[in-house]
C-alpha positions in Angstrom: 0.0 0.0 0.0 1.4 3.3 -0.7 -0.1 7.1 -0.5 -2.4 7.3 -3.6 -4.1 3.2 -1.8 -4.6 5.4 1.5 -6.1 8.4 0.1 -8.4 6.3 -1.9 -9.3 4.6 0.8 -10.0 7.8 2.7 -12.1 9.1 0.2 -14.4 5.7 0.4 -14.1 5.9 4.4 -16.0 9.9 3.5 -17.8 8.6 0.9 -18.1 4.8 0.0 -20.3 5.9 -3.4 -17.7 8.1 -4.8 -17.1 7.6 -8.3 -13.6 6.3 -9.4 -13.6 9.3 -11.5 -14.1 11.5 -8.2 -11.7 9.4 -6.4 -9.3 9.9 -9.3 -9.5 13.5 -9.1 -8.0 13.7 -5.7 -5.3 11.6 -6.1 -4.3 12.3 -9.8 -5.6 9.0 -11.4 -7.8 8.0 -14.3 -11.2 6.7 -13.4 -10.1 3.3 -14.7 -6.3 3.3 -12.7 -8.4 4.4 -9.2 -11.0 1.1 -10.1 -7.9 -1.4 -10.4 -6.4 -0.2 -7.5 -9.7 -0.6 -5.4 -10.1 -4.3 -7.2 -6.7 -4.6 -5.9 -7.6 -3.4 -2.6 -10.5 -5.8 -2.4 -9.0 -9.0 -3.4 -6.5 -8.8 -1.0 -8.7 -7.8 1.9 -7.6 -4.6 2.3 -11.2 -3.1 1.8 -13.5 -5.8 3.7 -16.9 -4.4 2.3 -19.0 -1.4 1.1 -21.7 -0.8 3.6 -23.9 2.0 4.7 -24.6 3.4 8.1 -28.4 3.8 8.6 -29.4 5.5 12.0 -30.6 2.9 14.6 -33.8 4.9 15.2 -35.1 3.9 11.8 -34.5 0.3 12.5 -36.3 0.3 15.9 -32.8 0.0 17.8 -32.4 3.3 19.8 -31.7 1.6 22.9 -28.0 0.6 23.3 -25.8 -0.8 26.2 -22.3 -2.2 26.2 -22.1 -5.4 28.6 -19.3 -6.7 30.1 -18.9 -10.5 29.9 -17.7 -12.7 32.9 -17.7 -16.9 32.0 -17.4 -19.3 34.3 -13.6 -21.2 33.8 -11.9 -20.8 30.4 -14.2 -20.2 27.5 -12.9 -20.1 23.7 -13.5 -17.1 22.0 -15.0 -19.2 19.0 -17.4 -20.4 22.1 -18.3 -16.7 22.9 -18.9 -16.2 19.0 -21.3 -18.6 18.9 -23.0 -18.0 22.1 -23.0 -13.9 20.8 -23.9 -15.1 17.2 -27.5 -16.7 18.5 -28.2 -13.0 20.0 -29.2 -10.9 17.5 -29.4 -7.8 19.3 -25.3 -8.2 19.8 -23.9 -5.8 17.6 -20.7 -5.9 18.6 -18.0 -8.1 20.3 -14.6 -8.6 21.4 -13.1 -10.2 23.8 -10.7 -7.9 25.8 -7.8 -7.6 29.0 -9.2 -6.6 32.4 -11.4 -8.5 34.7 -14.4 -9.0 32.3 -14.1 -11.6 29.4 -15.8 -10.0 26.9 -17.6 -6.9 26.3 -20.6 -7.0 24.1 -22.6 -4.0 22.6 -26.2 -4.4 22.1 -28.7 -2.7 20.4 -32.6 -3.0 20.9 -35.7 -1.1 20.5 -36.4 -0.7 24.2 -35.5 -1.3 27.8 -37.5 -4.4 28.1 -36.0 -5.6 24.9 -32.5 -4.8 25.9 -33.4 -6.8 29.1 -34.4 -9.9 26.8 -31.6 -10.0 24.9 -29.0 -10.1 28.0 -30.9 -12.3 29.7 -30.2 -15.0 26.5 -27.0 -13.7 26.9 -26.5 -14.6 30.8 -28.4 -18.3 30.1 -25.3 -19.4 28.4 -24.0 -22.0 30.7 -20.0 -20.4 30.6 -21.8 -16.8 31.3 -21.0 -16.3 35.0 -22.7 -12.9 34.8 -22.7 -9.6 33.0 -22.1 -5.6 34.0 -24.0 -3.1 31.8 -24.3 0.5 30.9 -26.9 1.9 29.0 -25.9 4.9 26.4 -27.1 7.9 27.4 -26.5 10.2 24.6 -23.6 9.5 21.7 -20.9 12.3 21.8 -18.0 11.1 19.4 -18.7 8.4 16.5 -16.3 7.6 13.7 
């Protein structure tokens, strides 16, 4: 990867439907160079996917918490994948250093859904038990 593969990929991190003719134009390319050098990118993984970001709210997922994850013993991660995987309020999660196993961010429609969703969490027979905090309000997101 060299300057021009980073600056392309900052202008799909701004704007992931910018046209390689747009793209090109900031870094000094032809429409048809930028589109080999994203096909590039792609097949070898640089560039995982083209997505968009759609507010929660729309989906009926306004309520979020991040849960801390405490198992019983050693668990696998691939364990915790699938136990996380079955949950499809989980939107997130990594295992991590620190006393918790895990921590896990959820997104529901409501309190009582949020509540639903960790408690098929915390049946999980290597799930000792969870800490959560709700999100309050959102004040940096990248």
């Amino acid at each position: 990867m060299d300057s021009i593969d980073r600056a392309l990929i900052e202008g799909l991190r701004r704007n992931s439907r910018a046209g390689f003719a747009d793209l090109g134009a900031t870094v000094g390319l032809s429409a048809s160079a930028v589109k080999r050098r994203v096909d590039k990118l792609v097949a070898d993984k640089v560039i995982r996917s083209f997505t968009i970001d759609v507010d929660p709210n729309v989906d009926g997922a306004g309520t979020e918490a991040y849960v801390e994850l405490f198992c019983r013993g050693t668990v696998a991660p691939a364990d915790l994948r699938r136990i996380l995987n079955a949950v499809p309020e989980v939107v997130n999660a990594a295992t991590i250093t620190g006393e918790a196993d895990a921590i896990v961010h959820i997104r529901s429609r409501d309190i009582p859904s949020l509540e639903e969703a960790l408690e098929r969490v915390r049946s999980a027979a290597s799930v000792d038990h969870t800490r959560s905090a709700i999100v309050l309000s959102r004040l940096v997101q990248r």
